[in-house]
C-alpha positions in Angstrom: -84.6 43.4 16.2 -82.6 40.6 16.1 -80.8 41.6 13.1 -79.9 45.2 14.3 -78.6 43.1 17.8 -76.1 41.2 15.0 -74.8 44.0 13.5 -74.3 45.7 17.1 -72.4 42.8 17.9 -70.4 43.0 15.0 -69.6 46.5 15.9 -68.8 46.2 19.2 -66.0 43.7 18.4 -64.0 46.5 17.0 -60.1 46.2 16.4 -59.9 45.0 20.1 -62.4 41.6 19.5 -61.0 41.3 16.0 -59.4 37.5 15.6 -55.7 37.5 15.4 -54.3 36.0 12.2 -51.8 32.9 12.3 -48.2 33.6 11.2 -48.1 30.5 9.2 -51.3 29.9 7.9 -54.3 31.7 6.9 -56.5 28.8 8.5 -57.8 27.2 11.4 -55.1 25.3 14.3 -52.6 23.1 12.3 -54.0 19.4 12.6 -51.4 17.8 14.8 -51.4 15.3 17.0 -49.8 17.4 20.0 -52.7 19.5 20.3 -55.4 18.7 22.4 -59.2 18.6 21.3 -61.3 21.7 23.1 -64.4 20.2 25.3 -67.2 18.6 23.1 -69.4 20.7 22.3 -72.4 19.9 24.3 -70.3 20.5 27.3 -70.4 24.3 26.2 -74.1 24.3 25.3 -73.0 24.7 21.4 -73.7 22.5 18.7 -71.4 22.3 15.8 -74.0 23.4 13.5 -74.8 26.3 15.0 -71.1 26.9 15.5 -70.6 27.5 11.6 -73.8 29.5 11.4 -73.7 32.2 13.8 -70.5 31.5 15.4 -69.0 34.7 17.2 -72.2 35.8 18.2 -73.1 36.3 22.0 -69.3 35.7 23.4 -69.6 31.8 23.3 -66.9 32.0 20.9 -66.3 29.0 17.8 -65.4 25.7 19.2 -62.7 23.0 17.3 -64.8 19.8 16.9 -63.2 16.9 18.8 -60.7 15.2 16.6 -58.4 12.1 17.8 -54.8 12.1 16.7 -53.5 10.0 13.7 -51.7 7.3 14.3 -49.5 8.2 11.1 -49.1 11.7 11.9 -48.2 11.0 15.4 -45.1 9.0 14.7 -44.3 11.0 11.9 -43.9 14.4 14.5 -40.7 15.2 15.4 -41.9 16.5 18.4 -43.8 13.6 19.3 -42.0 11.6 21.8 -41.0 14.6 23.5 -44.9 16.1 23.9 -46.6 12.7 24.0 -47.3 12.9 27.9 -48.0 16.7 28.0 -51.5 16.3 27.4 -53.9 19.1 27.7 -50.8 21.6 28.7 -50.6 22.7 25.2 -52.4 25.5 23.8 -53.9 24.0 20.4 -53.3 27.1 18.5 -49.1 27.3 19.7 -47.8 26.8 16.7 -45.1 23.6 17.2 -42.8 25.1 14.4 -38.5 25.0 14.2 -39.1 28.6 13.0 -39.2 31.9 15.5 -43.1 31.7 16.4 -44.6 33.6 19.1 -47.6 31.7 20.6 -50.8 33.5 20.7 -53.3 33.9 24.2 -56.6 32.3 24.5 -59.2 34.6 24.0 -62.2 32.9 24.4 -64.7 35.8 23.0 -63.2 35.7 19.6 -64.1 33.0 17.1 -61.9 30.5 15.4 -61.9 29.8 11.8 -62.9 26.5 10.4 -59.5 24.4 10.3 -58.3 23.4 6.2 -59.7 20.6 5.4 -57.2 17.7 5.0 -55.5 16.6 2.2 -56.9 14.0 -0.4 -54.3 10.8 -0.2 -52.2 9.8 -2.5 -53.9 7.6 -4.9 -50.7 4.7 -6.1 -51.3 2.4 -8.8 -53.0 -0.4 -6.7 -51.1 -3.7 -7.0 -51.3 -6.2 -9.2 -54.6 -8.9 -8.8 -53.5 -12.0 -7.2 -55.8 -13.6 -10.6 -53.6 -11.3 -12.8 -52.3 -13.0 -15.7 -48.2 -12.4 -16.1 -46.5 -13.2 -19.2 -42.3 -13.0 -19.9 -41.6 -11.2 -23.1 -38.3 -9.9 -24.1 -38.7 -6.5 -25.2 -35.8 -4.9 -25.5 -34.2 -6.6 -28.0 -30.4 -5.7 -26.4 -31.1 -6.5 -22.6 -29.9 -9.0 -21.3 -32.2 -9.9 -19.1 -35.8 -10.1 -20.2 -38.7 -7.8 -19.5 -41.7 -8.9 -17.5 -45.5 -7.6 -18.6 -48.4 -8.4 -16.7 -51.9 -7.2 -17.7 -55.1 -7.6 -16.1 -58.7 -6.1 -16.8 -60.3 -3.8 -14.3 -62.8 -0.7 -15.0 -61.9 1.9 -17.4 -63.3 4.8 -19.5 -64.7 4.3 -23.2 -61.5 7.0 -24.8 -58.8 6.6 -22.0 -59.2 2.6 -21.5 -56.0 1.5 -20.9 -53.5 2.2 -18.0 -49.7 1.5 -19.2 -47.3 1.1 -16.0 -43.5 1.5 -17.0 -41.1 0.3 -14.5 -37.2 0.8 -15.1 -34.1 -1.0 -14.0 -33.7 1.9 -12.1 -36.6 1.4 -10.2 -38.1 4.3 -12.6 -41.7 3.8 -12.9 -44.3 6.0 -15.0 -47.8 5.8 -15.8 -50.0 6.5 -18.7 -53.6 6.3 -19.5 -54.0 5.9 -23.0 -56.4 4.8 -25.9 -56.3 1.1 -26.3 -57.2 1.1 -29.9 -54.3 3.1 -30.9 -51.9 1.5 -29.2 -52.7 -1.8 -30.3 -53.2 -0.7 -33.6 -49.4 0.9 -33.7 -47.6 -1.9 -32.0 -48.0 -6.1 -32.4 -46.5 -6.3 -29.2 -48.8 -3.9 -27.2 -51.6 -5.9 -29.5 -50.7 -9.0 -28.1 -50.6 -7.9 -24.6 -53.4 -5.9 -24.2 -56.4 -7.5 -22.6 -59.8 -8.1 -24.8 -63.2 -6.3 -24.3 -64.6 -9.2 -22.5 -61.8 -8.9 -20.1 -62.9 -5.2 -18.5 -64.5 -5.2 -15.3 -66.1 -2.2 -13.3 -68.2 0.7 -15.5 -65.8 3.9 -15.7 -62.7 5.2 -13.7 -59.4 5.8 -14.7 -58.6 3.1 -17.1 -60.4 0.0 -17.7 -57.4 -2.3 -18.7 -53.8 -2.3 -17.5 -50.6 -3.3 -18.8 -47.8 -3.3 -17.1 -43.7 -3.6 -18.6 -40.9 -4.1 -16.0 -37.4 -4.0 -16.4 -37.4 -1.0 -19.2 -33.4 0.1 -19.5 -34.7 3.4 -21.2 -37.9 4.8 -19.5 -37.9 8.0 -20.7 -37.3 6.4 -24.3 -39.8 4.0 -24.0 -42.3 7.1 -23.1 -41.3 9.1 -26.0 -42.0 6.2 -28.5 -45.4 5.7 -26.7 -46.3 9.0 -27.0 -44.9 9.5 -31.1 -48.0 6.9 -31.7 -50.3 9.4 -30.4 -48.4 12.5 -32.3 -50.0 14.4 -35.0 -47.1 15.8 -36.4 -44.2 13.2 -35.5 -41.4 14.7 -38.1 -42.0 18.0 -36.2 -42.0 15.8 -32.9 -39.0 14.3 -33.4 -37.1 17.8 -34.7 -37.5 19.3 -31.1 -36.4 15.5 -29.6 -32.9 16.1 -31.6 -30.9 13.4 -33.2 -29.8 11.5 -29.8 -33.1 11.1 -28.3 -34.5 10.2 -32.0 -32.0 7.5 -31.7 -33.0 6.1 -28.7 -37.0 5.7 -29.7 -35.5 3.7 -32.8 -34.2 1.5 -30.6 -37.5 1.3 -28.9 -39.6 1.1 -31.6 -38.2 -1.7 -33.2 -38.0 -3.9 -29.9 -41.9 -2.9 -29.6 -42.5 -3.4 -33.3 -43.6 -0.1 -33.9 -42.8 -0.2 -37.6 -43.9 3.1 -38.4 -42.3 4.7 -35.3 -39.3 2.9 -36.9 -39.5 4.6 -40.4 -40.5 8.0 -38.9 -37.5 7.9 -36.7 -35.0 6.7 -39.8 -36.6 9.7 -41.9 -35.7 12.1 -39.7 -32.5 10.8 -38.6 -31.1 10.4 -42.2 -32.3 14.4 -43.2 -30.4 15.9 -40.2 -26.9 16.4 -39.4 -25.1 14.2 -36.9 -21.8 14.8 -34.4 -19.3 12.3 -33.9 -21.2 10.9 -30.6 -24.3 10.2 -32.5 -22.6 8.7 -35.3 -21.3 6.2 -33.2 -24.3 6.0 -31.4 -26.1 4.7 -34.7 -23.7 2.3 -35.6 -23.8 0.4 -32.4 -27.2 0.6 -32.5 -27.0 -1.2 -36.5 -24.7 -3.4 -35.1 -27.0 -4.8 -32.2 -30.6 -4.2 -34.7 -31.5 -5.4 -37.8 -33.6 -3.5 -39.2 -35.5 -3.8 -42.9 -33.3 -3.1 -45.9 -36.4 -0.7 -48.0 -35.8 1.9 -45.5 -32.8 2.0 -43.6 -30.4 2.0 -47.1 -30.8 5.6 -46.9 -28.7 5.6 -43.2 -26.3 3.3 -44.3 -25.0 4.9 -47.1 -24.1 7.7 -44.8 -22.5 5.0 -42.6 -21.3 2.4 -44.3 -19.1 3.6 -48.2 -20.7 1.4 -50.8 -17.1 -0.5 -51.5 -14.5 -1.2 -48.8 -11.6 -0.6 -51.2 -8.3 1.0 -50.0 -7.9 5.0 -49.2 -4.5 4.9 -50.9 -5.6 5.9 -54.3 -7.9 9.0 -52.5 -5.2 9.9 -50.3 -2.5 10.0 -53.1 -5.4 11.8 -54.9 -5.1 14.3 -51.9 -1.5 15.0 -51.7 -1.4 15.5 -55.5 -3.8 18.5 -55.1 -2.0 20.2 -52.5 1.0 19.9 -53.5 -0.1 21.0 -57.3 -2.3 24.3 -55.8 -1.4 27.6 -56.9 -2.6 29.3 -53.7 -0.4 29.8 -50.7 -3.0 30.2 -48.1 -5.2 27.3 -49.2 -1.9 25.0 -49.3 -1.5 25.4 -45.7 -4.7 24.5 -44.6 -5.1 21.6 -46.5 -1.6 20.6 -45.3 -2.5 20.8 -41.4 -5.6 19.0 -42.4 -3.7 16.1 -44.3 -1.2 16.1 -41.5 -4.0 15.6 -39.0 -5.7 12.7 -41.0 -2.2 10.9 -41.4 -1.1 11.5 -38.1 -0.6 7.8 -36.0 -2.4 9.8 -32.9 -5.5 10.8 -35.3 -8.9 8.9 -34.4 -9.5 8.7 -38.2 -6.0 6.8 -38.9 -5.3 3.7 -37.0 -2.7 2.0 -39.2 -0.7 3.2 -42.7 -3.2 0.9 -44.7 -4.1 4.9 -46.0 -0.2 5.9 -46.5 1.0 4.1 -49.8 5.0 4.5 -50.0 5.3 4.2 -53.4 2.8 6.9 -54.1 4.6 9.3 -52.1 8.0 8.4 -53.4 6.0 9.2 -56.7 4.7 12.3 -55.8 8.3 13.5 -54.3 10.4 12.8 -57.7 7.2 14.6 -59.5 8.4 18.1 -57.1 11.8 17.7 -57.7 11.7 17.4 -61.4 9.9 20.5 -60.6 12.1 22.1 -58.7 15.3 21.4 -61.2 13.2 22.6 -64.1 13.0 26.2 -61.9 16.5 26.5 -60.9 17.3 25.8 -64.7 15.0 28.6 -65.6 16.3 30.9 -62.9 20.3 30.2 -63.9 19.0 31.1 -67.2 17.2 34.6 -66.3 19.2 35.7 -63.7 21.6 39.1 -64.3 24.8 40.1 -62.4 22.8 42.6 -59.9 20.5 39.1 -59.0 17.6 40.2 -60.1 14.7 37.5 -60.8 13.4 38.2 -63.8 9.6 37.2 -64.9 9.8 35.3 -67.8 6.5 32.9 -68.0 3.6 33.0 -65.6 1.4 35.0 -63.5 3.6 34.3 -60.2 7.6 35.0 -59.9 9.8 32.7 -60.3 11.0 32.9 -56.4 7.4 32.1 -55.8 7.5 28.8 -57.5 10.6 27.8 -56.4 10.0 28.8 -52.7 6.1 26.4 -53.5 7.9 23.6 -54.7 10.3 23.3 -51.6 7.6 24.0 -49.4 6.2 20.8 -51.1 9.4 18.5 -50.7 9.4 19.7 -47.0 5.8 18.7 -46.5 6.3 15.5 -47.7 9.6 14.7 -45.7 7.2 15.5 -42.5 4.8 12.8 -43.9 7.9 10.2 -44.2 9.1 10.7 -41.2 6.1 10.6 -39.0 5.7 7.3 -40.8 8.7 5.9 -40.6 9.6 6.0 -44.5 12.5 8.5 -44.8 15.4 6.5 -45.1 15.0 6.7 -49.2 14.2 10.5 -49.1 17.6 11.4 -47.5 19.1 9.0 -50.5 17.2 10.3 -53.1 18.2 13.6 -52.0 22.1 13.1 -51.2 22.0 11.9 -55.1 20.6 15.4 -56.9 23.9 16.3 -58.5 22.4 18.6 -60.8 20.6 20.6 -58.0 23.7 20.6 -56.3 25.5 22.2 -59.5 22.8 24.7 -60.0 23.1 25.8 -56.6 26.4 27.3 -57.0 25.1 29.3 -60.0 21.9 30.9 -58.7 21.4 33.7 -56.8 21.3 33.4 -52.9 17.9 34.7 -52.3 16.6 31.7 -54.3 19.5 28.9 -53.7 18.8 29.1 -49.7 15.5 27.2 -50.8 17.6 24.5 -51.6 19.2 24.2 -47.5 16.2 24.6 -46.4 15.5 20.7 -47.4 18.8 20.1 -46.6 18.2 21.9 -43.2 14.9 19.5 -42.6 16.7 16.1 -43.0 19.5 17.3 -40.8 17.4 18.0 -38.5 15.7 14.6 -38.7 18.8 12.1 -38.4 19.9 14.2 -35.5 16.9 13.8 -33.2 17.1 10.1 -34.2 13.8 9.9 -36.4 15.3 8.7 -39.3 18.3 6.0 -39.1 20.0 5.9 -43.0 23.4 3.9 -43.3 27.0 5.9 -42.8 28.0 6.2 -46.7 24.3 7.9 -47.4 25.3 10.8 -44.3 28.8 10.7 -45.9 27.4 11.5 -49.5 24.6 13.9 -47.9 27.1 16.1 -46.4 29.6 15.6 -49.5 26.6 17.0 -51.3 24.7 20.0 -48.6 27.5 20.8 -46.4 29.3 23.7 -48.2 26.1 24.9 -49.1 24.4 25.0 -45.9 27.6 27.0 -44.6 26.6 29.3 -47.5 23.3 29.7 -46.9 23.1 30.2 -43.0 22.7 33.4 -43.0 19.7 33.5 -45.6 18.1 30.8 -43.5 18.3 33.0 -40.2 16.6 36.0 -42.0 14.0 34.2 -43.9 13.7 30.9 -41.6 10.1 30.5 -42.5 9.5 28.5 -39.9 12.5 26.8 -39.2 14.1 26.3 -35.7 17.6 27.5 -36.1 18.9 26.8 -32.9 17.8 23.4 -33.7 19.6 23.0 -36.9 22.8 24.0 -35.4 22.5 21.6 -32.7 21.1 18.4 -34.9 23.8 19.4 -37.5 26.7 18.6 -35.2 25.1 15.7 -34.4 24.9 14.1 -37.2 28.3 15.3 -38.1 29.7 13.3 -34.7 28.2 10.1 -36.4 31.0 10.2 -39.5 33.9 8.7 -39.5 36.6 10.5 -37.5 38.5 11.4 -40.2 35.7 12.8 -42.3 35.0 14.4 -39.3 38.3 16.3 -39.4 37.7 17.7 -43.4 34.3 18.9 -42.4 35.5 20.9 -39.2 38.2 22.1 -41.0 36.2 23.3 -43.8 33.6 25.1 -41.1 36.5 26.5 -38.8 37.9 28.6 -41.6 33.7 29.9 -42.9 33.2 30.6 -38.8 36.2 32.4 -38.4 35.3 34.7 -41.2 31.7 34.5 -40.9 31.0 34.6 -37.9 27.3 35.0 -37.2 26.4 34.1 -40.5 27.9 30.6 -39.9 26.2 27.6 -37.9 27.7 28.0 -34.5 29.4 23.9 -34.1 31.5 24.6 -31.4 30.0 21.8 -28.9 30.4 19.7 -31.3 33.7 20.7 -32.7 34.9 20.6 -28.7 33.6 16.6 -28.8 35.0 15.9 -31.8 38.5 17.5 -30.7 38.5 15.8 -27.3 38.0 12.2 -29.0 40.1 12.8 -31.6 43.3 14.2 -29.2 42.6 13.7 -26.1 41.4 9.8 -26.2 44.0 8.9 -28.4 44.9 5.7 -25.9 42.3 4.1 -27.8 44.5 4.1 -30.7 47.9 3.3 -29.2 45.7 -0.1 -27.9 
């Protein structure tokens, strides 16, 4: 009877006397302090037990147990100030929330659910004993401030025995249950540290020993080499850490002396690649460590070249093979690469310790004996329609010539950029015998010859080399006539010459002869312009300049 009474109760609710559900939670009335406890329950003639049995049963409907507010939770409200005097006013289940919440009636024949039960507190690291035995140990073998371990015995399990807190400059902290044995067994610093058996207190928990490290400049570093001790497979460990952070438990390892953390870490590092970051990253690190010769020899090889000797021999070495290669394509690259490695704005050349001027100087004489050798071969083979004729070789003889001043144009670039020129643009202005062959051979091949003339014309006119005045007077008693000659070839085949700029650099230095010299030479360009035209260097500006201080200024010479 009583049973079938139950489920007709049940029934009878329906979907009107079914409880409403909360837009927020799926529980009970939020525990907050501006909600006001329902009557006690023996005011009501229900107990609290029977409540959670057969609650809903007989319209009585499910009662809240009394609760006080917390004192925590009260300040903490936003709302708190505001509602503190309100008392009773509020309905406990009006939801006190900055979203859109509509607040739900009292009905008073439906039950409540049981409220969420609250949630467990935070459990912190409890302080330090005031019997806890602190000890100053410098760690970290590049801070400059030491670190400060304290360790004290509480309760802990038989596996997981010992608690180690790690507390950065940062104010960083992490801790880690660990086992004892292993710890102290991978690190004489931990095994100095760590309390003895006769030291635990308590009989189980979370850790029955504690050690705690302050002042840690690399937390998450000092974790990784704390955790490698534990690591079955540490090579594999350390391949997924990368290079950087491999770097970093080094450094930690050896402040902790964890020798083999220290061995595993210089294994790995010496079998991987490394960028320039982490290069330098390792040799600060060598530079503020010491670590043991057996097995870091392996990493310094890599860092440190076994002799200290000069880079002139290797980089004359260099320039000999690029200047000697057969292939066109290969020869550029490795020239951009040389340039880059010479260059005074490179990060790998601070100074011309690497540069050796007599090397080069070598090197250039070596290419123009070359060069004369060609054009004697090509006066030699060459018929009335100009033709180049094949004689010895897989490559034509234009080929060779047109390497060879590719060479001596190279090198020029080198000598300027370091301030060593000055004896190129003599030891050029002096090649009589190129300068005879050149009115012999044909044009396709002889405009080879301007183009070095072109390149140190360009030079003294921007100022980046500075020679005396009878060297530019035997330079353009030498190349003048045959630049006018060659113009036009060097407009159609430039090759990567700025023509405009040889044009205007050429009547530069011209400006800087003598007047009179001045004079012959614009004479002798007036007459190849006027019957040239196009196929001439254009040197009107500076035929104008030279005209105005030659005519026009002439009160400097009647003073």
């Amino acid at each position: 009877m009583e049973g079938a009474q139950r489920r007709r109760g049940r029934r009878g609710l329906g979907a009107a006397g079914r409880p409403r559900g909360w837009c927020c939670s799926f529980a009970g009335a939020p525990q907050s302090p501006d909600l006001r406890p329902f009557p006690s329950p023996a005011a009501s003639g229900v107990t609290a037990a029977s409540s959670a049995v057969g609650g809903g049963v007989g319209g009585g409907g499910r009662k809240l147990p009394p609760k006080s507010p917390s004192l925590s939770s009260f300040h903490s409200s936003p709302t708190s100030s505001r509602l503190a005097g309100l008392g009773g006013l509020i309905d406990p289940r009006r939801i006190l929330s900055p979203g859109r919440v509509s607040p739900i009636d009292v009905d008073e024949s439906v039950p409540l659910p049981l409220p969420l039960p609250l949630p467990l507190p935070l459990h912190l690291p409890p302080p330090p004993l005031p019997h806890a035995e602190e000890v100053v140990v410098s760690v970290m073998q590049a801070a400059a401030v030491p670190l400060v371990a304290s360790r004290e015995a509480d309760a802990g399990d038989e596996a997981l025995d010992l608690r180690l807190f790690l507390r950065g400059r940062d104010g960083k902290c992490v801790m880690m249950e660990l086992d004892s044995v292993v710890l102290c067994d991978s690190s004489a610093f931990f095994a100095a540290m760590a309390p003895g058996e006769g030291d635990a207190t308590g009989d189980g928990g979370g850790g029955g020993k504690r050690i705690e490290v302050d002042g840690v400049d690399n937390v998450e570093a000092f974790q990784a080499a704390v955790e490698l001790m534990y690591e079955p497979d540490p090579l594999r460990w350390l391949a997924a850490a990368g290079v950087s952070r491999a770097i970093d438990v080094l450094e930690v390892s050896s402040s902790i002396m964890f020798e083999r953390g220290v061995k595993l870490c210089l294994s790995y590092i010496e079998a991987v690649p490394w960028n320039e970051n982490e290069e330098e990253k390792l040799k600060n690190l060598f530079a503020r460590c010491t670590f043991d010769e057996a097995i870091s020899q392996d990493v310094l090889a890599r860092l440190r070249p076994h002799s200290w000797n000069s880079s002139e021999d290797l980089t004359v070495h260099i320039i000999q093979s690029v200047t000697s290669s057969t292939n066109s394509g290969a020869r550029k690259d490795m020239q951009s690469l040389v340039n880059g490695l010479l260059s005074k704005s490179s990060v790998y050349q601070k100074d011309l310790a690497g540069v050796n001027k007599e090397s080069l100087y070598h090197i250039c004489c070596a290419c123009l004996n070359a060069l004369v050798d060609l054009f004697d071969e090509a006066t030699g083979t060459t018929d009335h329609t100009a033709q180049v004729l094949v004689i010895r070789g897989s490559k034509p003889l234009i080929e060779r010539i047109s390497q060879q001043t590719e060479n001596l144009n190279w090198l020029l670039d080198i000598l300027v950029n370091n301030d060593m020129a000055e004896e190129f643009v003599e030891l050029w202005a002096k090649q009589d015998r190129l300068i005879r062959v050149h009115e012999q051979a044909s044009p396709m091949m002889r405009y080879e010859l301007s183009r070095i003339s072109a390149g140190i014309f360009i030079a003294l006119g921007k100022g980046k080399v500075q020679c005396r005045g009878d060297l530019r007077s035997l330079l353009f008693y030498g190349w003048f006539s045959s630049m006018l000659l060659d113009f036009g070839w060097l407009q159609r085949c430039s090759k990567g010459l700025d023509v405009r700029s040889l044009e205007e650099n050429l009547g530069q230095v011209l400006l800087t002869l003598p007047l009179k010299q001045q004079q012959f030479l614009f004479e002798e360009w007036f007459q190849c312009f006027s019957s040239r035209g196009a196929e001439c260097p254009n040197l009107t500006r500076a035929f104008q300049v030279w005209w105005r201080r030659s005519f026009v200024r002439s009160s400097v010479e009647a003073s």
